[in-house]
N, C-alpha and C positions, 0 to 999 in steps of 0.2 A: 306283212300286210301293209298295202300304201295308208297314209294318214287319207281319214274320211275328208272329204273337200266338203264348205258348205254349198249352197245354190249359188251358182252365180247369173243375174241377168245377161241375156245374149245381146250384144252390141246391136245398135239397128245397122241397114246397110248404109246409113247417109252418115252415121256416127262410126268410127272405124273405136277399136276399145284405144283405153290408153294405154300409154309406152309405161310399162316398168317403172319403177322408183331407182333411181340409180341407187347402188352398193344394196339393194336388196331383192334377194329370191323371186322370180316367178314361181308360178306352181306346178311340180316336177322336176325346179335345179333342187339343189344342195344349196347349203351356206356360203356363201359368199367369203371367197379368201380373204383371207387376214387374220392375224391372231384376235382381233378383236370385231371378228363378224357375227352378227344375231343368229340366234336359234333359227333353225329352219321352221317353215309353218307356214301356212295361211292368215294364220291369227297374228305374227308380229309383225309389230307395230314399231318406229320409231320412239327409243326412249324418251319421257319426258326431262327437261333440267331437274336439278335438284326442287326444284320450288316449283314445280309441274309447269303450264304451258302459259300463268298468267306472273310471272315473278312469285315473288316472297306476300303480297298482298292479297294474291286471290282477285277474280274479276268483281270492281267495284270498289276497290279498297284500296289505300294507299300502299303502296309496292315501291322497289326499286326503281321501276321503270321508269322513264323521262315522264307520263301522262299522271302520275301519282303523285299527292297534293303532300306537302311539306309535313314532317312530325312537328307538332307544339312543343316548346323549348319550355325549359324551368328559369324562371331569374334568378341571376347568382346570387343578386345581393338578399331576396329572400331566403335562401338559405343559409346564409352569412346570420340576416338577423336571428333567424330560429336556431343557430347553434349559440352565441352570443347569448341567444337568454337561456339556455339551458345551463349553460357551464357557469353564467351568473361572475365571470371572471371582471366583465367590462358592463355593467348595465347600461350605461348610457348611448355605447356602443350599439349595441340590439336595438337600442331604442330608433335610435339615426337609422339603422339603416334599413329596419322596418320603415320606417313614414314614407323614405325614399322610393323603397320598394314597390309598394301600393302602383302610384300613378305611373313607373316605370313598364310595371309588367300591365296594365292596364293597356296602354297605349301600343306593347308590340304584341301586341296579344299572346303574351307569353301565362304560362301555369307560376304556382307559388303566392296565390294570395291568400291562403291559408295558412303558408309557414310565417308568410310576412304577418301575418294579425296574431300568429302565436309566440311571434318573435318580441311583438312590441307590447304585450300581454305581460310575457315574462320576465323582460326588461324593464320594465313599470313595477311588477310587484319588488324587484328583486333593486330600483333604486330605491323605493319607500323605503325596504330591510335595511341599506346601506345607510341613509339618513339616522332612520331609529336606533342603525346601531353605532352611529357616530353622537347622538345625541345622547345616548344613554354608557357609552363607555364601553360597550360590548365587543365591540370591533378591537380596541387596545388591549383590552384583556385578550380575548383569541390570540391579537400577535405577540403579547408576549408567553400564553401557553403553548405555542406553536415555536417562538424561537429558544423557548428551553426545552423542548424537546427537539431541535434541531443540533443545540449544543450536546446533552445526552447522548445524540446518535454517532456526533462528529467525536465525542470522547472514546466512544468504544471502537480501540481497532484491534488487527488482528497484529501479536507479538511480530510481525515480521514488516509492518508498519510503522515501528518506532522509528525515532528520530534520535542520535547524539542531543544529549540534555533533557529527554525528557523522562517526567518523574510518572510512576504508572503504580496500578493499584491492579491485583491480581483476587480472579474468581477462582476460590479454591486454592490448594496448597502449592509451591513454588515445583517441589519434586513431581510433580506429577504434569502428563504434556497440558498445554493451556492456549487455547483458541482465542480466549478474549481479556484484552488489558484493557482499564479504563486509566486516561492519562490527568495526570491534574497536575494542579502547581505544586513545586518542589518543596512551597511552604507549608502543604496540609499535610496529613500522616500518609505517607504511604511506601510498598513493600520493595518498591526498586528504581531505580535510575541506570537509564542506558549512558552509556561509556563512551559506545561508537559499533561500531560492526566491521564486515568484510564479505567477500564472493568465495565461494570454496573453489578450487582450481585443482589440474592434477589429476584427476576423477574422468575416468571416462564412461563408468557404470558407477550406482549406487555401492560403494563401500562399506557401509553398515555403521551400525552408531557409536560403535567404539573407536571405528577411524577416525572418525570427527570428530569426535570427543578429546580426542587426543591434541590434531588441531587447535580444535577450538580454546581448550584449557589453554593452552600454550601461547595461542595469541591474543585472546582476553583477558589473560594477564597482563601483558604487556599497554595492551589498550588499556586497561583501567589502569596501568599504575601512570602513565603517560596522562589520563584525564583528572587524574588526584593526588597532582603531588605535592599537595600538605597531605602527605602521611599520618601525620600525626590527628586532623579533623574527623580519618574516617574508624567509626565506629570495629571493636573488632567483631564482632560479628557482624557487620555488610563483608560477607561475602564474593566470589568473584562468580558469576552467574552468566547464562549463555542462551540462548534459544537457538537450536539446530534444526535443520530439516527434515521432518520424516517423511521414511520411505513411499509416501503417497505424494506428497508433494514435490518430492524430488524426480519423479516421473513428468510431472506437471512445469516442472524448468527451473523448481526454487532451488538457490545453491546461496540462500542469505543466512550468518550467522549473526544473530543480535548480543554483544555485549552486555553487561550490566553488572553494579553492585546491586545485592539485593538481601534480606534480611527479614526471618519470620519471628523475630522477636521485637524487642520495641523498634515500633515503627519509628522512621527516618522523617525529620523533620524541617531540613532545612537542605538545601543542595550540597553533593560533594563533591562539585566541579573547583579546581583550581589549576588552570592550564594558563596560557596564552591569551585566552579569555579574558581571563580574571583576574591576572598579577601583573603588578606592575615590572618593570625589568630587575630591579633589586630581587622583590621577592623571588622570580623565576630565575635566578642566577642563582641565590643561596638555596634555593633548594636542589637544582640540578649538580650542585656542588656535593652537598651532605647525601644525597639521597641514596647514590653508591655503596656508601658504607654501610645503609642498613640493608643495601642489597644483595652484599658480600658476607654479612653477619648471617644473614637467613640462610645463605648454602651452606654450613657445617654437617658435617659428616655425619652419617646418622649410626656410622660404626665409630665406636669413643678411641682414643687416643691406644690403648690398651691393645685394641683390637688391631685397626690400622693407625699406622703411626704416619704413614708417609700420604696418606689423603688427610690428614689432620694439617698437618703441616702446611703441606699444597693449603691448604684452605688460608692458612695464618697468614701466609704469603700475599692470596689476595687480599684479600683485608688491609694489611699493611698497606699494599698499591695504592687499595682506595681510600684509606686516609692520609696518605701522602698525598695524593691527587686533591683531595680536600680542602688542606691544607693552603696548598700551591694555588687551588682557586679562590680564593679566599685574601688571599694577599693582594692575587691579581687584580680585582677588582676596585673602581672606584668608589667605595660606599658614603652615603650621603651621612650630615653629622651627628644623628642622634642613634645610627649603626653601625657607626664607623670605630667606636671605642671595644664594644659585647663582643664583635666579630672580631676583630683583630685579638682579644683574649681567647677566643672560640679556636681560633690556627694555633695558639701558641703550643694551647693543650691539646690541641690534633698534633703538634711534632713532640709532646711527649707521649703522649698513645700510642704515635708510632712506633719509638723505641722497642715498647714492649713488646709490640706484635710483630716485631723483624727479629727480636729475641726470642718468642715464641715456635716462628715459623722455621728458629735452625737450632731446634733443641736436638738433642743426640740422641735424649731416649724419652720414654715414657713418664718416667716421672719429671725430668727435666719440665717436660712441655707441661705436666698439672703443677708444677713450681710457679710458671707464669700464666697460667690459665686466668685464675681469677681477679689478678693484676691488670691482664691486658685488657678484658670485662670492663674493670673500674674506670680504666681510663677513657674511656668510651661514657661513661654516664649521661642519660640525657640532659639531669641539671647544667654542663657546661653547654649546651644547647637552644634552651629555656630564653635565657636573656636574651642573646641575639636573635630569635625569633620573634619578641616580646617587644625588640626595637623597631623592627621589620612589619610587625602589626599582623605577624603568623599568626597562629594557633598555638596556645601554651601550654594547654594541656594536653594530658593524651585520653583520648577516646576511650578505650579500655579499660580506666579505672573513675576517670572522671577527674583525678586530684590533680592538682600542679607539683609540676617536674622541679 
């Protein structure tokens, strides 16, 4: 069936009808070619714009179009003053730039004279406040409860924050993982002092925490005996202590290990930094001198002489080295005059110490070696030690027991 057509008026004969609409249908075509031709029909119409046939304004209103009268603008600086007084940061501020406001937006006939008289409203109330609270102390008190608790916050970081030399106080037990260390001076009580740190390398997936552990033992020993070599200052229980990265973090990029002595028995009270830092060149000679040989004493064999006789031995051996090496440094050195006499008796019994422990180190058999076992001990005693350290303005005692050597 054709579409119903409605009535249409018959042209007169002085009026001829008119011509078609170009790119649309008489009635009886089809749709007009093109991928994008109108429905067929009598009834279509040419589509409207988006905003139908008078702009975005609508007939009588102000629109896009060139004949449409300007939108009313807001004053900035009315807006300026009504944030100004709300935040109450600057009152004086709000204040100026209400007043200003006012006659500005007056005169361009612009909007915002209500932010401007709410501006200068709240900048008024909010200098009185500031007055009354400088008059009355109130305003000092704030900043200084506001800058202790800004210190409070800047104390609490996260273990992997620390810094070489600084003293920290731990929430909760040392053995167990720990999110948050509060840091204080070295002189209050507290459960640790970092050493130093490192980057884990080597690693190109997460190795688990025995890997690292391994690492880390290994090289926070050395970092710590490197940050405290007055041996003799550190407590024996400040242990050698580590913070590692767990397996959540190490996803996240973290590859920091944090050093530290640390200790859950009586708290640490004083720093136990003596590096580079903090000795003089005397001090850091004699002690990079001696220090050897308590580092030679500590690897003894943990199978007795009986057992193995020939890592016993290896062991005497180094020993011997490092107090020959002792020795030889010790001589070498120029020491100033009130260290120069302790120390040079300090070498002499380092070249009889040696003896024994070069006698030690080539014993034939088992009993030979416990024949000078306890000899070569002796001659090692911290008392020859004591005094040239005592000249030196070391550390005379030891840690460990408290008493002097």
């Amino acid at each position: 069936m054709d579409p119903v057509q409605p009535p249409q008026d018959s042209p007169s004969p002085e009026q001829p009808p008119p011509p078609p609409r170009q790119g649309w249908p008489t009635p009886g075509q089809g749709p007009a070619p093109g991928p994008y031709a109108a429905s067929p029909g009598p009834y279509t119409s040419p589509p409207p714009g988006p905003y139908g046939p008078y702009g975005p304004g609508g007939p009588g209103r102000p629109g896009a179009g060139p004949y449409g009268t300007p939108q009313q603008t807001t004053n900035g600086l009315a807006v300026a003053s009504l944030v100004s007084g709300i935040v109450c940061c600057l009152p004086p501020l709000g204040l100026v730039l209400g007043l200003i406001a006012l006659p500005q937006a007056r005169k361009r006939q612009q909007k915002g004279k209500g932010m401007a008289i709410a501006g200068i409203v709240l900048s008024s109330v909010s200098c009185l406040l500031l007055i009354l609270g400088l008059a009355s102390g109130g305003i000092g008190e704030a900043w200084r409860s506001f800058k202790e608790g800004m210190d409070e916050a800047a104390a609490a970081q996260s273990p992997f924050s620390l810094r070489k030399g600084d003293c920290f106080r731990v929430d909760g037990k040392l053995e167990t993982y720990t999110t948050d260390v509060d840091t204080v001076p070295c002189t209050s009580p507290h459960e640790g002092e970092v050493t130093g740190g490192f980057k884990l390398s080597g690693f190109t997936r997460w190795p688990g925490e025995d890997a690292i552990d391994r690492v880390a033992e290994d090289r926070c020993d050395r970092t710590n005996d490197a940050y405290a070599l007055d041996t003799w200052a550190v407590p024996e229980d400040a242990l050698v202590y580590y913070y590692i990265p767990t397996k959540a973090s190490w996803r996240a990029g973290d590859r920091s290990v944090t050093c530290a002595f640390a200790t859950e028995k009586a708290p640490l009270t004083a720093s136990l930094r003596s590096d580079e830092s903090t000795l003089d060149p005397h001090q850091l000679h004699f002690l990079r001198t001696v220090n050897p040989i308590d580092d030679a004493l500590f690897e003894e064999p943990e199978e007795d002489v009986d057992t193995d006789l020939a890592a016993n031995k290896a062991w005497a051996g180094q020993v011997h080295e490092a107090v020959t090496s002792a020795s030889s440094g010790l001589r070498g050195h120029a020491w100033s005059g009130a260290s120069a006499k302790p120390v040079s008796e300090l070498a002499r019994k380092l070249d009889a110490a040696a003896v024994k422990w070069k006698k030690l180190a080539s014993a034939k058999d088992a009993n030979a070696f416990w024949d000078v076992y306890e000899e070569a001990y002796d001659a090692l005693s911290t008392d020859f030690e004591a005094s040239s350290r005592a000249s030196l303005g070391l550390t005379e005692t030891l840690e460990d027991s408290g008493e002097k050597v």
